[in-house]
BAKE-297998 format. One record per residue: z, y, x of N, C-alpha, C, O in turn; residue in three letters; residue number from 0. Coordinates in steps of 0.2 Angstrom, whole numbers, padded with zeros to 4 digits. Atoms other than C-alpha are relative to their C-alpha. Example, Ala and Ser with C-alpha at 12.3 -4.5 7.8 and 13.67 -1.06 7.14 Angstrom:
0000  -0006  0004  0039  -0022  0062  0000  0006  0004  0003  0005  0009  ALA  0 .
-0001  -0006  -0004  0036  -0005  0068  0003  0005  -0004  0004  0011  -0001  SER  1 .
This chain:
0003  0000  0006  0004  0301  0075  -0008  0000  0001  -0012  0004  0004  UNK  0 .
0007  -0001  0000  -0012  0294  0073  -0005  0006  -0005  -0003  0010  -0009  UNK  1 .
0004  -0005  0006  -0028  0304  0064  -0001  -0005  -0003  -0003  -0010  0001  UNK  2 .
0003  0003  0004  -0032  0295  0050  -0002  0000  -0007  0001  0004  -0011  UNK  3 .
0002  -0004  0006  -0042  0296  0033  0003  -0001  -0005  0005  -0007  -0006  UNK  4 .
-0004  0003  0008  -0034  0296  0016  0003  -0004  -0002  0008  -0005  -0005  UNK  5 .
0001  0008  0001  -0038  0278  0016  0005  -0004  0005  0007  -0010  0005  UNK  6 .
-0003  0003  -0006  -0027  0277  0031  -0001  -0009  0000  0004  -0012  0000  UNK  7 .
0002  0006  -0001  -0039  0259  0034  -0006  0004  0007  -0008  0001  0012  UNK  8 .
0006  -0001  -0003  -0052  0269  0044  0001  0008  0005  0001  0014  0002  UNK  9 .
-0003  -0004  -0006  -0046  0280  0061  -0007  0004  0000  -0013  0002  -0001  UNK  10 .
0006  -0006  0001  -0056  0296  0063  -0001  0000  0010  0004  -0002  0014  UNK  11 .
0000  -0003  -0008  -0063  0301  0082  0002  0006  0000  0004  0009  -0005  UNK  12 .
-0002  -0005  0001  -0060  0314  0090  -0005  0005  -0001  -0004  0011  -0002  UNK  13 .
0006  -0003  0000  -0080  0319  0088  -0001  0000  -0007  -0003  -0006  -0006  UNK  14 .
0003  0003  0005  -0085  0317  0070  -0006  -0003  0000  -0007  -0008  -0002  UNK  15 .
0006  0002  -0002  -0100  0315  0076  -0003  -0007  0002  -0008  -0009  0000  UNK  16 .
0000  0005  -0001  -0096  0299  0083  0005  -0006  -0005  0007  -0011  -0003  UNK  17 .
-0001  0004  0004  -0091  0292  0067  -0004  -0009  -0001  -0010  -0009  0000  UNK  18 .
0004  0006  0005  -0098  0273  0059  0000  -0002  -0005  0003  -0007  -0007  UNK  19 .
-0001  0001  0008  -0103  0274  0042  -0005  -0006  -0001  -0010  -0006  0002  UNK  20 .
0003  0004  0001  -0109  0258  0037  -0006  0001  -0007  -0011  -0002  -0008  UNK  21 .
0004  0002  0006  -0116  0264  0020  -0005  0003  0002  -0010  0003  -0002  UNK  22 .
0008  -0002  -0001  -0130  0273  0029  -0004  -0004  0001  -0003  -0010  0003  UNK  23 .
0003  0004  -0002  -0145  0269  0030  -0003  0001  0006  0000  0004  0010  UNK  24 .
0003  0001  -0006  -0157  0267  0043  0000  0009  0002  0003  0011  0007  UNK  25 .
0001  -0007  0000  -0163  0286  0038  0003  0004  0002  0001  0009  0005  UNK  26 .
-0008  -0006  -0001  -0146  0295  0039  0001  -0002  0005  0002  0002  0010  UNK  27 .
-0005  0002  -0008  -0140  0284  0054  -0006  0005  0006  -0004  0007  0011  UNK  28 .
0003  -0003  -0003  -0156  0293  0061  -0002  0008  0003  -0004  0011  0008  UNK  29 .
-0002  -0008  -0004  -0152  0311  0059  0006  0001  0000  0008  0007  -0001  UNK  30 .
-0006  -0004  0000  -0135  0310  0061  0000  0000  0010  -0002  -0003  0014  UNK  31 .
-0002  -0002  -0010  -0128  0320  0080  0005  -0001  0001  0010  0000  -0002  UNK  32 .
-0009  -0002  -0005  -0114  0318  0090  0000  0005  0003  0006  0007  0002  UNK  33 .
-0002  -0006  -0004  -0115  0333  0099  -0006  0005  -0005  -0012  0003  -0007  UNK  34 .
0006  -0005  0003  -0124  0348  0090  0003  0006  0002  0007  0008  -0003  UNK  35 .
-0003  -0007  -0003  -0118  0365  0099  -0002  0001  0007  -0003  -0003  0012  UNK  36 .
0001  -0003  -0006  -0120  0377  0113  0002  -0003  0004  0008  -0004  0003  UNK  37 .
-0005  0000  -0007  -0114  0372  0131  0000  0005  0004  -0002  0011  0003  UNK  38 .
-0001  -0009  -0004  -0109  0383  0145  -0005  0004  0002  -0004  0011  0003  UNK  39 .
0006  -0005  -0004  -0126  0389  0151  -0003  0003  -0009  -0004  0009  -0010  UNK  40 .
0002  -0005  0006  -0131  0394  0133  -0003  -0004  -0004  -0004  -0003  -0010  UNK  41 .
0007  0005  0003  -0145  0380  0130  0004  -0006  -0006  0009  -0010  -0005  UNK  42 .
-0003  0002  0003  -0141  0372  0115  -0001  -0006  0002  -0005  -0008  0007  UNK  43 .
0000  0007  -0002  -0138  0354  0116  0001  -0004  -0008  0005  -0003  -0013  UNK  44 .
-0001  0006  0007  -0140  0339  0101  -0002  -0006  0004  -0006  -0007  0009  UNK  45 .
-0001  0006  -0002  -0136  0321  0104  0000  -0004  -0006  0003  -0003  -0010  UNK  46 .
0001  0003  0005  -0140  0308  0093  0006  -0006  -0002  0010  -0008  0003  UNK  47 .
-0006  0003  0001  -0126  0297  0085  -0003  -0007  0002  -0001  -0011  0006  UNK  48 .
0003  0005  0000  -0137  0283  0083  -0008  -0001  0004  -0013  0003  0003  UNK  49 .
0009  0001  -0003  -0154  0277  0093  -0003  -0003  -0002  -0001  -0009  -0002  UNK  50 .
0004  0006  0005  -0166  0269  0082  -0005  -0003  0007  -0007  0001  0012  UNK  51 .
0003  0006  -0004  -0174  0252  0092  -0006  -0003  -0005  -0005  -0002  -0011  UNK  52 .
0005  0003  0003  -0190  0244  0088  0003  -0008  0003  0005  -0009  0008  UNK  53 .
-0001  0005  -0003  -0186  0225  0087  -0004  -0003  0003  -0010  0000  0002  UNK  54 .
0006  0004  0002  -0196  0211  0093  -0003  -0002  -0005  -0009  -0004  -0005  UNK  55 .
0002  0005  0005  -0197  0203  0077  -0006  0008  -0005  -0011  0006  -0009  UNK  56 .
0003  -0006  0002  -0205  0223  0071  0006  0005  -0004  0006  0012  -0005  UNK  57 .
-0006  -0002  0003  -0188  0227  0062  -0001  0007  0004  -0005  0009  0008  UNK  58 .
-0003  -0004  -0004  -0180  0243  0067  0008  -0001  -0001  0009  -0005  -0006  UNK  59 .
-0005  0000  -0001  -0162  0245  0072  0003  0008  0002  0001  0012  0006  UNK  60 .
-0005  -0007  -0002  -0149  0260  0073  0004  -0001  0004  0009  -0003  0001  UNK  61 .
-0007  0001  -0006  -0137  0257  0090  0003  0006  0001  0001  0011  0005  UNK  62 .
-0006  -0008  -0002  -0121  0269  0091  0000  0000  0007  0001  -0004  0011  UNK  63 .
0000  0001  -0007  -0123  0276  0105  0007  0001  0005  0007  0004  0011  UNK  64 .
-0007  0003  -0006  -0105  0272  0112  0002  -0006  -0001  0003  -0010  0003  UNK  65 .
-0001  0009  0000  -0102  0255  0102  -0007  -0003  0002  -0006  -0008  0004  UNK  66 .
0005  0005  -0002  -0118  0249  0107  -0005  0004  0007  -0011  0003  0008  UNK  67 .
0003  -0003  -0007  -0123  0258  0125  -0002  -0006  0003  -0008  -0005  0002  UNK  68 .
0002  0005  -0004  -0125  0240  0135  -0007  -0002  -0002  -0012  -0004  0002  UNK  69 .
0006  0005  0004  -0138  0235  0119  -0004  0006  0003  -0008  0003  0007  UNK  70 .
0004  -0004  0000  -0146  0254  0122  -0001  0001  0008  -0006  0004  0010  UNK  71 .
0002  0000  -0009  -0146  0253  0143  -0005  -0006  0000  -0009  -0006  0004  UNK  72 .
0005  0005  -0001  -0155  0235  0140  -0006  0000  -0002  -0011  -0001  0001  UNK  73 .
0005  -0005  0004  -0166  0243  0128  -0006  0002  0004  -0012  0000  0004  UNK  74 .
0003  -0002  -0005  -0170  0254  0140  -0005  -0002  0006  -0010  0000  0007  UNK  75 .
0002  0005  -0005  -0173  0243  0154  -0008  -0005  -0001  -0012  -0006  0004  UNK  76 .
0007  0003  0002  -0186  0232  0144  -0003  0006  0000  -0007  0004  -0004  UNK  77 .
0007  -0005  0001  -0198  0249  0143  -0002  0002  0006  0001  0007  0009  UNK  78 .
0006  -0003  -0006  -0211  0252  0155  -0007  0002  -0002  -0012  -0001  -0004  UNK  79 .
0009  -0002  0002  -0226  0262  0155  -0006  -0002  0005  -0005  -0002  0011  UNK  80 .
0004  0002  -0003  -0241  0257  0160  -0005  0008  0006  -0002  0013  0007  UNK  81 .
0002  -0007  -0004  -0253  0269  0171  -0006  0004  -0006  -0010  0008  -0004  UNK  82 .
0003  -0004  0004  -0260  0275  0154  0003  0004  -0005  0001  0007  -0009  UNK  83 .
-0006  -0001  0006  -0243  0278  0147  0000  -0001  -0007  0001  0003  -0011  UNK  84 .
0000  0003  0007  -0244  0266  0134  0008  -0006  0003  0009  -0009  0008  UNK  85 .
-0008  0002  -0002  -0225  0258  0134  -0002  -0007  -0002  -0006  -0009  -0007  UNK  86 .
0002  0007  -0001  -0226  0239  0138  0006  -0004  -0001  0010  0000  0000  UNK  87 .
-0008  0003  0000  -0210  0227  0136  -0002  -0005  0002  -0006  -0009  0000  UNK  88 .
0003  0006  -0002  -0209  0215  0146  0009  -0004  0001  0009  -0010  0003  UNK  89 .
């Protein structure tokens, strides 16, 4: 038995947190968590569902951070700080 919603078109995770709702926008997809609770040492822990990206073009973008990990490791990769700690992309 799968989990499924109402709609049974749209499979639930096992996290909610790592849902994909297309009707958000930019804003929501930005404060929504995958993870929001204590771990074993005590220290709370929050995870963001989505990473908002500066594009090149000046856009922003919201990348789910498990469907779209490869985009947010590339991301990554293009940022470097200078020795003034002003972030460069090269």
């Amino acid at each position: 038995m799968t989990d499924q919603k109402s709609d049974n078109k749209t499979p639930l995770t096992a996290n909610p947190g790592d849902r994909i709702d297309d009707a958000k926008d930019l804003d929501e997809k930005s404060e929504q968590l995958a993870v929001d609770s204590p771990d074993i040492t005590g220290d709370h822990i929050q995870v963001p569902t989505y990473f908002v990206v500066d594009e090149p073009n000046g856009e922003q973008k919201a990348l789910h951070h498990v469907k779209d990990a490869e985009e947010i490791s590339d991301v990554i990769r293009q940022a470097r700080m200078d020795e003034n700690g002003d972030r460069k992309w090269w």
